[in-house]
C-alpha positions in Angstrom: 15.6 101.9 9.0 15.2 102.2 12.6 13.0 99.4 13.3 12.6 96.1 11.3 8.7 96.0 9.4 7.3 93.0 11.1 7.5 89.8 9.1 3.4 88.5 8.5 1.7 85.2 8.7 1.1 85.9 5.1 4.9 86.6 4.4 5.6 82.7 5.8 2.8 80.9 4.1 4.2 82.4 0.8 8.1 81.5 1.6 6.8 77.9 2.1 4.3 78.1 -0.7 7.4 79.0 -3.1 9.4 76.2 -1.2 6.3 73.7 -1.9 6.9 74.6 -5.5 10.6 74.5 -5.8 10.6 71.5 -4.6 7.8 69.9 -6.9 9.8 71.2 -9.7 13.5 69.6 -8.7 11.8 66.9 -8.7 10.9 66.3 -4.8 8.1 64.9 -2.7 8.7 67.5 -0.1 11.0 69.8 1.7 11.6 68.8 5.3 12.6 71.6 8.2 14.5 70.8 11.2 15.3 73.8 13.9 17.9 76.3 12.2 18.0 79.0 9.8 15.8 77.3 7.2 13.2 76.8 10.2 13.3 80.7 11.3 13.0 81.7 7.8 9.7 79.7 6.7 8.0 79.9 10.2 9.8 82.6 12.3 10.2 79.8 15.1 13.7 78.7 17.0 13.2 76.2 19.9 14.8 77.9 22.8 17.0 74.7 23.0 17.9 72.6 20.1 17.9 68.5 21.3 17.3 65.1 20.2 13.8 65.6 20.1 12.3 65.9 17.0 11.1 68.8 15.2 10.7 69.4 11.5 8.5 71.2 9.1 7.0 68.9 6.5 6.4 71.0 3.2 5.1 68.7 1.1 3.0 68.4 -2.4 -0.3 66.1 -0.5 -0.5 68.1 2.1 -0.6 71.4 3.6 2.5 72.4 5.9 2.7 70.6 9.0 5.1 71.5 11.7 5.9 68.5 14.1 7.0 69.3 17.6 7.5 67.8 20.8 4.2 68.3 22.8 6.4 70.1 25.9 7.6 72.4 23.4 3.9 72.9 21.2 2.9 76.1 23.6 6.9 77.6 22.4 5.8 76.9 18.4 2.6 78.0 19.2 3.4 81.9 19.6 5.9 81.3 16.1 4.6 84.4 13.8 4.3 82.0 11.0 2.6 79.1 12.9 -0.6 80.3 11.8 0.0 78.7 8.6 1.0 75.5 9.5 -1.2 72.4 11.1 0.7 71.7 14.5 1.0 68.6 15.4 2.9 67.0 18.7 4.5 64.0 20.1 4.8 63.1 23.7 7.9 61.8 25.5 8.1 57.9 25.1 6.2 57.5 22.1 8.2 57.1 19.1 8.7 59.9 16.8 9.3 58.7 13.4 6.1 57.2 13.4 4.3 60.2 14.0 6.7 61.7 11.4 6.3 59.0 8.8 2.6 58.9 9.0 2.7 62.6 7.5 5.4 60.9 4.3 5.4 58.8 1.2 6.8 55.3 2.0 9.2 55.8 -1.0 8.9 59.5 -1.4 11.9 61.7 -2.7 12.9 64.7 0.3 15.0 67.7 0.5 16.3 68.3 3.8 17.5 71.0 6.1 21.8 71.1 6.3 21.2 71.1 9.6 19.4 68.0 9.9 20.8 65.5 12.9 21.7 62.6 11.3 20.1 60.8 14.5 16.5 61.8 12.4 17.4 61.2 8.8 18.4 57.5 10.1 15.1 57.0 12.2 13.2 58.5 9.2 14.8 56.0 6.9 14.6 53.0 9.3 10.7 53.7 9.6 10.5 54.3 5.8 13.1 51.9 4.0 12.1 52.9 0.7 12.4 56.8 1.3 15.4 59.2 -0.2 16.9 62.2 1.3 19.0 65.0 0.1 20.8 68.1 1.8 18.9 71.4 0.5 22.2 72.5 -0.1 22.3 69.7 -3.1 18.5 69.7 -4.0 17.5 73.7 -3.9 20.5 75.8 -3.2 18.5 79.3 -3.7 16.1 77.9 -0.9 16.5 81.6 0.8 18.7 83.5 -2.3 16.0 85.7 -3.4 15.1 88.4 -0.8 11.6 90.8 -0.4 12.0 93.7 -0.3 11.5 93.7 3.8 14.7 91.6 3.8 16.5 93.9 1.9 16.0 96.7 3.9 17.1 94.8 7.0 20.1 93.9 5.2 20.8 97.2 3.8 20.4 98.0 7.5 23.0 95.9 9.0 25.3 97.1 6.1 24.8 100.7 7.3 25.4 99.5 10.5 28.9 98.0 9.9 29.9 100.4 8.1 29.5 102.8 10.8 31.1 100.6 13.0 34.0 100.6 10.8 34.1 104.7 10.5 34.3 104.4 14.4 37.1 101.9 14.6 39.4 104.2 12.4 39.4 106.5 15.6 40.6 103.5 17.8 44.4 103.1 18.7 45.8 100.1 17.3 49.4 100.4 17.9 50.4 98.6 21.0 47.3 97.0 21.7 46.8 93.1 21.2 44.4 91.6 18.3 41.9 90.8 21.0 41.7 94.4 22.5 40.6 95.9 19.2 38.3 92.9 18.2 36.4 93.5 21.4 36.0 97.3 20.3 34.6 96.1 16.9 32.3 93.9 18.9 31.2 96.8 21.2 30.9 99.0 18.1 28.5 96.5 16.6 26.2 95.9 19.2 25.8 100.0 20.2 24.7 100.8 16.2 21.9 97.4 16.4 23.3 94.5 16.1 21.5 91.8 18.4 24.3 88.4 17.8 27.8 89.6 17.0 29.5 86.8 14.9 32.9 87.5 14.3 35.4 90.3 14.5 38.7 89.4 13.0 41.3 91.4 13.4 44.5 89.8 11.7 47.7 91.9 12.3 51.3 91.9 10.3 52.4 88.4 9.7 48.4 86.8 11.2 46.8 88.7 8.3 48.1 86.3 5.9 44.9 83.7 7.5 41.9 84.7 5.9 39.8 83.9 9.3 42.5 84.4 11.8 40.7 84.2 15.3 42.1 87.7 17.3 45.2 86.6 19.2 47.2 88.0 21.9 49.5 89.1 19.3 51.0 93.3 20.1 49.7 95.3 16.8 52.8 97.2 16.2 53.5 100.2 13.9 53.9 99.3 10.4 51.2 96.9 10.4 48.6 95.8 7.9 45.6 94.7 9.7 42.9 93.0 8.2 39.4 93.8 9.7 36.8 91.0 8.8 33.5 91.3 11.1 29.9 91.1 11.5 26.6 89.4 13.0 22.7 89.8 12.8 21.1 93.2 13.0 16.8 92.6 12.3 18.0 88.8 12.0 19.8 89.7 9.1 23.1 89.7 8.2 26.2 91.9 8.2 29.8 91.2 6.7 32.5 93.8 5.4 36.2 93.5 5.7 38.9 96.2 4.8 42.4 96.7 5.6 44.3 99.5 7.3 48.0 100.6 7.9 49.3 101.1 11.1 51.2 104.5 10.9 53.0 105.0 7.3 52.4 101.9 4.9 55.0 100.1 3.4 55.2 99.8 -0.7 54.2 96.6 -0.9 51.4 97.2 1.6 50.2 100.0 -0.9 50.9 97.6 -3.8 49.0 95.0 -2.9 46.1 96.5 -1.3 45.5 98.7 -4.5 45.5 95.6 -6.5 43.0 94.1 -4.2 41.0 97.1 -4.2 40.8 97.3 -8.2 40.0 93.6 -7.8 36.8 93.9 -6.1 36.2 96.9 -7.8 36.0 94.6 -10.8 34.3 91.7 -9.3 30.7 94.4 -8.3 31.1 95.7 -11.9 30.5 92.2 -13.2 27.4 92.4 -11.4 24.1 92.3 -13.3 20.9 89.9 -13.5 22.1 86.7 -16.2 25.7 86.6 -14.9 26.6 83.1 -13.6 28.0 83.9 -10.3 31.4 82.3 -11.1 31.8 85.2 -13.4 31.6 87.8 -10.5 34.9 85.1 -9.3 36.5 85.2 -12.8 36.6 89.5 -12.9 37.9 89.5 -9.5 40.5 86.6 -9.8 41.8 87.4 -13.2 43.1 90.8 -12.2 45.0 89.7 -9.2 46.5 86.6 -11.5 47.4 89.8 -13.9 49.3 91.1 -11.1 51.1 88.0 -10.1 49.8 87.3 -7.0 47.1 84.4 -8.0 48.7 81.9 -6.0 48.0 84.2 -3.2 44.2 84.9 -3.7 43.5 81.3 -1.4 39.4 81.3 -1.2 36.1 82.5 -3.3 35.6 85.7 -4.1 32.3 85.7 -2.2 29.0 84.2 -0.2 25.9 84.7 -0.3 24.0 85.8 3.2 20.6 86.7 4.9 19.3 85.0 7.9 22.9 83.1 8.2 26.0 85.2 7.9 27.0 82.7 5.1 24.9 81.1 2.6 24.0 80.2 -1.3 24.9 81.3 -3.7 28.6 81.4 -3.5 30.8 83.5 -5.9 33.4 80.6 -7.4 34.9 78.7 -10.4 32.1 76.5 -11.5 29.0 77.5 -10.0 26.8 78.4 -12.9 23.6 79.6 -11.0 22.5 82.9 -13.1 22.2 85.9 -10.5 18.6 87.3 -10.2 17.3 90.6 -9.0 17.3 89.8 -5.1 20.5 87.7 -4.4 22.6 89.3 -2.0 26.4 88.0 -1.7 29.7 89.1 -0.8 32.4 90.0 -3.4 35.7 89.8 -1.0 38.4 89.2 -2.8 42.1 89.3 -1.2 45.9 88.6 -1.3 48.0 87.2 1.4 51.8 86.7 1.8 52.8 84.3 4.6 55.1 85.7 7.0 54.4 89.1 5.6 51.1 90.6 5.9 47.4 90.2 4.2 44.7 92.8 2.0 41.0 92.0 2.0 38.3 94.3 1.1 34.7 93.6 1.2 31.1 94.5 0.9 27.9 93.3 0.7 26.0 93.6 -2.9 22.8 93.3 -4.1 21.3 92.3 -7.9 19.3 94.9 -9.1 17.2 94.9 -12.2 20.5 96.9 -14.0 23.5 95.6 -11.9 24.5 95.9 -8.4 23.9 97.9 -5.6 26.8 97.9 -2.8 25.1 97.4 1.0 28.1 98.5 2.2 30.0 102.4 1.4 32.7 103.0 3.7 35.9 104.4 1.7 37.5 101.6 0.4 41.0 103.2 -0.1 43.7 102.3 2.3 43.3 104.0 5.7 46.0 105.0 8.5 45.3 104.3 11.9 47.3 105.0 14.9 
């Protein structure tokens, strides 16, 4: 996929038809937007500053979708691809936003609400509207943006492929004798010359700082002998990339080749779990009950995996208690890993898919341990 298939007006009005819908049937008045990912997803618009002035998307069941916006800023949401589908409506500076806002509410409606959300509008929206009730969409619909089109599947597939040849290119780098830093800003480089538009982290945990699962790159000297954990990724079509693996510096150790095979049969098991049905703690269970086999469940310290799309991270998440059946469409992480402190850590991940039958990987690169120089 060399170039992303535009997103159409049509496309939005049918994301925040569905949203209209989901909402009705958890039992909400109405969903409301403020600028973030939930924003770019149902109207392709993302004020080129984000401030105390208000604007929010108002999805809900009396009305069609309205999109409130500071007036300075209505020629900005104006060019939005998905504004087309939305009545725009503005407030100028010194008038008093809430009222504009509550005017387009129930006085004791029920509302799902953007994560993102400043709790400086949430307040003024319940000052102006005493009787009203909010809840994070996190809480109220946490598949908001799970399923994905079949457009947003190939952009994701795409910034898989792209990773993944970032990470083919990185096996060519020298690692020995260069600090954690030097070798994230190659992964960074690497990203960014196969596509990728936002680069949002490159972790690159050697030795002893592998045993942090999101180690920020130090100034730490990769020396020879060292497992290094390679966690990185960012937005390619707006979409999102994420795939970790672990190499050797020079001739591994045992336990480097112990753990890391364990790990590797681990997530090995966690995809084959995959399949429309499943509750995604299940994918978790596969993945975690063969590394508590091995011994080393003390040492597997986080979920087995996240879901992602327009955000990096997202619902559904892959862990112990989260019941949400997978459907054809989700796209998640299955990352399972092992670390020692003091002593070195194994990750290994990639991007999957639901298919009708299963799961489809996003991400292919030879997941056996590599030696780098």
């Amino acid at each position: 996929m060399n170039d992303a298939v535009p997103f159409t007006t049509d496309d939005y009005a049918a994301r925040m038809a569905r949203v209209v819908a989901d909402g009705r049937a958890a039992g909400l008045d109405g969903v409301l937007v403020t600028p973030g990912p939930d924003l770019v997803w149902l109207t392709g618009y993302q004020p080129t500053a984000i401030t105390e002035r208000l604007t929010m998307l108002f999805l809900t069941t009396d009305r069609g979708p309205t999109l409130l916006v500071p007036r300075l800023e209505r020629p900005d949401a104006e060019r939005a691809e998905g504004a087309p589908a939305t009545t725009l409506v503005d407030w100028p500076d010194g008038a008093d936003p809430y009222t504009a806002a509550s005017s387009l509410l129930r006085p004791a409606g029920r509302y799902g609400v953007s994560d993102s959300a400043w709790a400086l509008h949430i307040l003024g929206l319940q000052q102006a509207l005493r009787d009203s009730g909010y809840s994070s969409l996190t809480q109220s619909l946490p598949m908001l943006r799970a399923l994905k089109d079949a457009n947003e599947l190939a952009r994701l597939a795409a910034a898989g492929a792209a990773a993944d040849a970032t990470y083919e290119q990185i096996l060519g780098v020298r690692f020995a004798g260069r600090k954690e830093t030097d070798v994230a800003g190659d992964l960074a480089d690497l990203l960014r010359s196969f596509g990728h538009e936002q680069v949002d982290f490159t972790v690159v945990g050697s030795g002893p700082n592998g045993a942090n699962p999101h180690h920020e790159a130090g100034e730490r000297v990769i020396r020879e002998g060292d497992a290094v954990v390679l966690d990185f990724g960012g937005l390619m079509f707006g979409y999102g990339s994420d795939t970790s693996r672990t190499v050797s510096v020079g001739e591994p150790s045992a336990k480097l080749r112990e753990v890391h095979e364990i790990v590797r049969q681990a997530q090995q098991a966690g995809v084959d779990a995959v399949r429309p049905g499943v509750a995604c703690q299940e994918i978790d269970r596969a993945a975690r009950r063969l590394i508590t086999d091995a011994g080393y469940g003390e040492q597997f310290i986080h979920r087995t995996g996240h879901g992602i799309g327009v955000t990096t991270h997202e619902p559904p998440y892959m862990i112990e208690g989260e019941e949400q059946p997978l459907v054809p469409g989700m796209c998640f992480s299955v990352e399972p890993g092992i670390y020692l402190t003091g002593e070195l850590g194994v990750r290994i991940e990639d991007i999957v898919t639901v298919t009708e039958t299963g799961g489809l990987r996003l991400n292919n690169t030879e997941r056996d341990l590599r030696i780098v120089e």
